[in-house]
CHARMM internal coordinates of N, CA and C (Angstrom, degrees):
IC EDIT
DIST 1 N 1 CA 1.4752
DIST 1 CA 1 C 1.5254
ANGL 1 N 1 CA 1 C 109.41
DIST 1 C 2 N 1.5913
ANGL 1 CA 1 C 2 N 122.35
DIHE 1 N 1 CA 1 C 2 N 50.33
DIST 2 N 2 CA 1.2283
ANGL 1 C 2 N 2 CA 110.74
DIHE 1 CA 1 C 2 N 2 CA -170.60
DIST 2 CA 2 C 1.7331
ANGL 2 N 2 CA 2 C 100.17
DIHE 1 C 2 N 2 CA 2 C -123.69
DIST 2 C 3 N 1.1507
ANGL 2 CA 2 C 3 N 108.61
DIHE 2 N 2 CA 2 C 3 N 37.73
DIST 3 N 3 CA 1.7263
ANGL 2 C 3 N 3 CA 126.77
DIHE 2 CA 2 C 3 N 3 CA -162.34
DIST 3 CA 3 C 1.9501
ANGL 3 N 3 CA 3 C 87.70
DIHE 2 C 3 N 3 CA 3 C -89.26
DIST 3 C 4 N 0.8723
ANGL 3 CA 3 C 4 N 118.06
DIHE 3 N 3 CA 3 C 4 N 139.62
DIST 4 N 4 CA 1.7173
ANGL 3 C 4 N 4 CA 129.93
DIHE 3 CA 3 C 4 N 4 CA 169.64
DIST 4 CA 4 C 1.3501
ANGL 4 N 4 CA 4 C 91.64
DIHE 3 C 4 N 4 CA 4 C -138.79
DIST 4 C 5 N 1.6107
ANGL 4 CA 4 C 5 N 111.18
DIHE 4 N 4 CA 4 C 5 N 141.47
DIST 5 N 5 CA 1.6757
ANGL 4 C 5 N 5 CA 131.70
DIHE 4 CA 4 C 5 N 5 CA -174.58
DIST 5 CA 5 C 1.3573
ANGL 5 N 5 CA 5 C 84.96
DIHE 4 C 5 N 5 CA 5 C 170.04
DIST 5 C 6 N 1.9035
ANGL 5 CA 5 C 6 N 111.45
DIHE 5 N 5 CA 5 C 6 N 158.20
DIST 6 N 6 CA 1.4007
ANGL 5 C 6 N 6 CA 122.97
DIHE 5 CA 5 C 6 N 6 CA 147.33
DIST 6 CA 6 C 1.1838
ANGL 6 N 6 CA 6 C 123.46
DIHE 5 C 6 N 6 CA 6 C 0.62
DIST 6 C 7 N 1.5057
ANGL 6 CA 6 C 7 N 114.53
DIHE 6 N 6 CA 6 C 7 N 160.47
DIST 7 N 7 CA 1.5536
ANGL 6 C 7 N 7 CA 119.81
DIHE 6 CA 6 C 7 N 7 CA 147.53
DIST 7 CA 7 C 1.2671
ANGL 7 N 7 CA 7 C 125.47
DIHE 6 C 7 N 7 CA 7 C -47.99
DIST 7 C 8 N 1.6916
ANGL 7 CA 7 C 8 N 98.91
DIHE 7 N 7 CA 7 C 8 N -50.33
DIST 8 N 8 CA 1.5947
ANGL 7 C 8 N 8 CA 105.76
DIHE 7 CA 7 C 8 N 8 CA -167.70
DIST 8 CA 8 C 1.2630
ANGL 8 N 8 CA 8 C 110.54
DIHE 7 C 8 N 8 CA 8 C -65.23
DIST 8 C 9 N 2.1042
ANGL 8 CA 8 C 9 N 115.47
DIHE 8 N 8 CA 8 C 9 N -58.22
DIST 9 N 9 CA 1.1879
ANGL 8 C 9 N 9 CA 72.47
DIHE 8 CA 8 C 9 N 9 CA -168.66
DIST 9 CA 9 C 1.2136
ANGL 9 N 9 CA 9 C 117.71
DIHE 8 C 9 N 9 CA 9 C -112.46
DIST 9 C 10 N 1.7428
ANGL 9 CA 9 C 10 N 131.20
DIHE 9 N 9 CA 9 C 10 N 50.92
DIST 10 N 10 CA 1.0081
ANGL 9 C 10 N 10 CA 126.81
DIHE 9 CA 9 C 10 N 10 CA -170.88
DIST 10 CA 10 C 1.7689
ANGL 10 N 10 CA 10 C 83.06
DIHE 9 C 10 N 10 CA 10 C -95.80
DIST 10 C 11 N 1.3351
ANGL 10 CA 10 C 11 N 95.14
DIHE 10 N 10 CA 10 C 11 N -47.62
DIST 11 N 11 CA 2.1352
ANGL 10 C 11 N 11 CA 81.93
DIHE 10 CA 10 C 11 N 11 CA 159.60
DIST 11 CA 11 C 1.3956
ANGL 11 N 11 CA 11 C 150.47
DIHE 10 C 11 N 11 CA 11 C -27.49
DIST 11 C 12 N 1.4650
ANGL 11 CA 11 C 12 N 78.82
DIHE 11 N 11 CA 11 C 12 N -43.34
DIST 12 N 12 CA 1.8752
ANGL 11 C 12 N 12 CA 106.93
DIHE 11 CA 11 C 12 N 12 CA 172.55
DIST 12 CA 12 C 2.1052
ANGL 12 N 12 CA 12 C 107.47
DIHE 11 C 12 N 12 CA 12 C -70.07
DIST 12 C 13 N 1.3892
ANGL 12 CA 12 C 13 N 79.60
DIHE 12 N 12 CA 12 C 13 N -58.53
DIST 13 N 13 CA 1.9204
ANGL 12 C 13 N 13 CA 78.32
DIHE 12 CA 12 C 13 N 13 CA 157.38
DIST 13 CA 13 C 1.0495
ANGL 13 N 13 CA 13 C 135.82
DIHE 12 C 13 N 13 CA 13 C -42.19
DIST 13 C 14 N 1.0754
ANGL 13 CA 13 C 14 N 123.61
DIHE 13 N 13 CA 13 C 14 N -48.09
DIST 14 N 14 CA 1.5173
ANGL 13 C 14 N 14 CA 114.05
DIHE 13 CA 13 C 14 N 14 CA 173.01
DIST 14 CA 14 C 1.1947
ANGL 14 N 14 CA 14 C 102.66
DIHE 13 C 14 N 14 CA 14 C -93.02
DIST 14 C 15 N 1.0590
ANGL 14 CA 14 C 15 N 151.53
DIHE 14 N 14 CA 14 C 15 N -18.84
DIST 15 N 15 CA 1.1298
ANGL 14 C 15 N 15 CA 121.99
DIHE 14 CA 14 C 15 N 15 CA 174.33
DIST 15 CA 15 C 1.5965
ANGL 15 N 15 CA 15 C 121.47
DIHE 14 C 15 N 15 CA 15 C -72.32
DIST 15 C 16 N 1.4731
ANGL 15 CA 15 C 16 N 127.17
DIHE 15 N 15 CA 15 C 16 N -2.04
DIST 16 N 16 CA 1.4705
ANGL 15 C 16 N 16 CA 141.18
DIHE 15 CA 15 C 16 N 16 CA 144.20
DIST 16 CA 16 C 1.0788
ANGL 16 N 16 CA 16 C 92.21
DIHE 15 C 16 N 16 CA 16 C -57.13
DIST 16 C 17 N 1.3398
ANGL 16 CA 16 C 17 N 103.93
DIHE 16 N 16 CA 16 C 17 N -73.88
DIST 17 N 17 CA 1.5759
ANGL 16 C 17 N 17 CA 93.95
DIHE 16 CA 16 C 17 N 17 CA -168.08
DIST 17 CA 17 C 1.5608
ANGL 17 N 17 CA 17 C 132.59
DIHE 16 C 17 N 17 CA 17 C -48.64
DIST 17 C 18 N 1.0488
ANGL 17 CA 17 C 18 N 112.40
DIHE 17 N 17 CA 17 C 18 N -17.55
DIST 18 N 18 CA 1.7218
ANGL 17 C 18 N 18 CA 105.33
DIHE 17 CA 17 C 18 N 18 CA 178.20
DIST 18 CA 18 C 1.0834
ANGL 18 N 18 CA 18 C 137.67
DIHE 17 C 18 N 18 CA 18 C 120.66
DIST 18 C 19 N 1.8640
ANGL 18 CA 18 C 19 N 82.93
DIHE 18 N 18 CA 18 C 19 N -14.15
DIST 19 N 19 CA 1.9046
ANGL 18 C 19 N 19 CA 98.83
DIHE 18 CA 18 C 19 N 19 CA -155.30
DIST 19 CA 19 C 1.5548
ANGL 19 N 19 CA 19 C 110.25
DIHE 18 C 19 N 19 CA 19 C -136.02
DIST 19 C 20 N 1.9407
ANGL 19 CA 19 C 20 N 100.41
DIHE 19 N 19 CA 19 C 20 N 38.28
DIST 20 N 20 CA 1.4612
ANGL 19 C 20 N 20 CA 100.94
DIHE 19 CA 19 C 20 N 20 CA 172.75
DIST 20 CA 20 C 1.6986
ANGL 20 N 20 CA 20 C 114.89
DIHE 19 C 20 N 20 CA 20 C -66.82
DIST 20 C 21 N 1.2473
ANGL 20 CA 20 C 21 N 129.47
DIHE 20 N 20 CA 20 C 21 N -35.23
DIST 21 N 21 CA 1.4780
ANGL 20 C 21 N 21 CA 115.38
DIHE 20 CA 20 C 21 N 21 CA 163.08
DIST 21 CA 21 C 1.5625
ANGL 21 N 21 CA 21 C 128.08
DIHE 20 C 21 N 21 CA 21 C -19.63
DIST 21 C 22 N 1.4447
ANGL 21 CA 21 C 22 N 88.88
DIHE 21 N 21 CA 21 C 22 N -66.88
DIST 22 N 22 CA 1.5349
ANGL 21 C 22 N 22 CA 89.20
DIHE 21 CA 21 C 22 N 22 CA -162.30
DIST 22 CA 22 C 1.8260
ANGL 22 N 22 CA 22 C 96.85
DIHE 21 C 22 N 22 CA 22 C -95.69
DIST 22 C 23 N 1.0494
ANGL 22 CA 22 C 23 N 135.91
DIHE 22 N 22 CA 22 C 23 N 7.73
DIST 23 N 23 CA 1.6994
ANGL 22 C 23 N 23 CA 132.75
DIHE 22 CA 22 C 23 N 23 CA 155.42
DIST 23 CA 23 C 1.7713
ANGL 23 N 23 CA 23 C 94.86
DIHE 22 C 23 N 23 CA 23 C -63.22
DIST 23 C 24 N 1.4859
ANGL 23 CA 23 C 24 N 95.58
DIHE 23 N 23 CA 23 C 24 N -62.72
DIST 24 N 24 CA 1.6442
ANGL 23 C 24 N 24 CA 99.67
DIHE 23 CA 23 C 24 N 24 CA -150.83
DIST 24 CA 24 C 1.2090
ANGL 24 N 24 CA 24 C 126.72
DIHE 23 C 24 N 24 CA 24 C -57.55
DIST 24 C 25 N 1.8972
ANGL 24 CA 24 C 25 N 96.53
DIHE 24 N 24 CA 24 C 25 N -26.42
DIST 25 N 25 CA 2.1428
ANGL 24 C 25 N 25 CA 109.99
DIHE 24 CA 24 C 25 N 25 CA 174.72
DIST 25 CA 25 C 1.5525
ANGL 25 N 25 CA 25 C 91.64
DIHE 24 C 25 N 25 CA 25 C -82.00
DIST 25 C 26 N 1.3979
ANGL 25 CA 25 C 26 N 132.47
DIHE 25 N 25 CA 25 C 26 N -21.94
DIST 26 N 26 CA 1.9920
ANGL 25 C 26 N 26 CA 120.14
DIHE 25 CA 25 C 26 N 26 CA 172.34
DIST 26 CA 26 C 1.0893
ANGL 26 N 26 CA 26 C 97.39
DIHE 25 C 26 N 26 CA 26 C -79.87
DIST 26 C 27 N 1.4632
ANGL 26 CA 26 C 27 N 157.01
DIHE 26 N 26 CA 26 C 27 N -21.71
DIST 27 N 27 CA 1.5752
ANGL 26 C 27 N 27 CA 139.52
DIHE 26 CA 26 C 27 N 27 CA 175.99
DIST 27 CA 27 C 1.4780
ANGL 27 N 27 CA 27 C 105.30
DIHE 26 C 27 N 27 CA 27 C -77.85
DIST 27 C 28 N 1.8531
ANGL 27 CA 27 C 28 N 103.21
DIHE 27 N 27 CA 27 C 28 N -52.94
DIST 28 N 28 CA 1.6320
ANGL 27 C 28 N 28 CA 80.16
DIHE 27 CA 27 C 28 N 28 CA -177.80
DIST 28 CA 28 C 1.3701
ANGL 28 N 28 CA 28 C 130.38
DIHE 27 C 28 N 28 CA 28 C -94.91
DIST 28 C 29 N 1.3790
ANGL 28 CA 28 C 29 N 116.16
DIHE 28 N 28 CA 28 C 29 N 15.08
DIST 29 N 29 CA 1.4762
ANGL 28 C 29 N 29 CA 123.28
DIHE 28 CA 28 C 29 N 29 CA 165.05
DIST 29 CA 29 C 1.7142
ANGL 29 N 29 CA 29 C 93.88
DIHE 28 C 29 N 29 CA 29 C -88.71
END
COOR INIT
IC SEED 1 N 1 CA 1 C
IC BUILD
């Protein structure tokens, strides 16, 4: 998890990756 890019598509990344849950409650917390 040491990837740096945008919001969007470092968003888009995990969500390949698998693990938009727990990205998306660490962006908006």
């Amino acid at each position: 998890m040491g990837r740096f890019a945008p919001t969007g598509s470092h968003l888009r990344v995990t969500v390949i990756e698998g693990g938009m849950d727990f990205h998306v409650t660490a962006f908006t917390t």
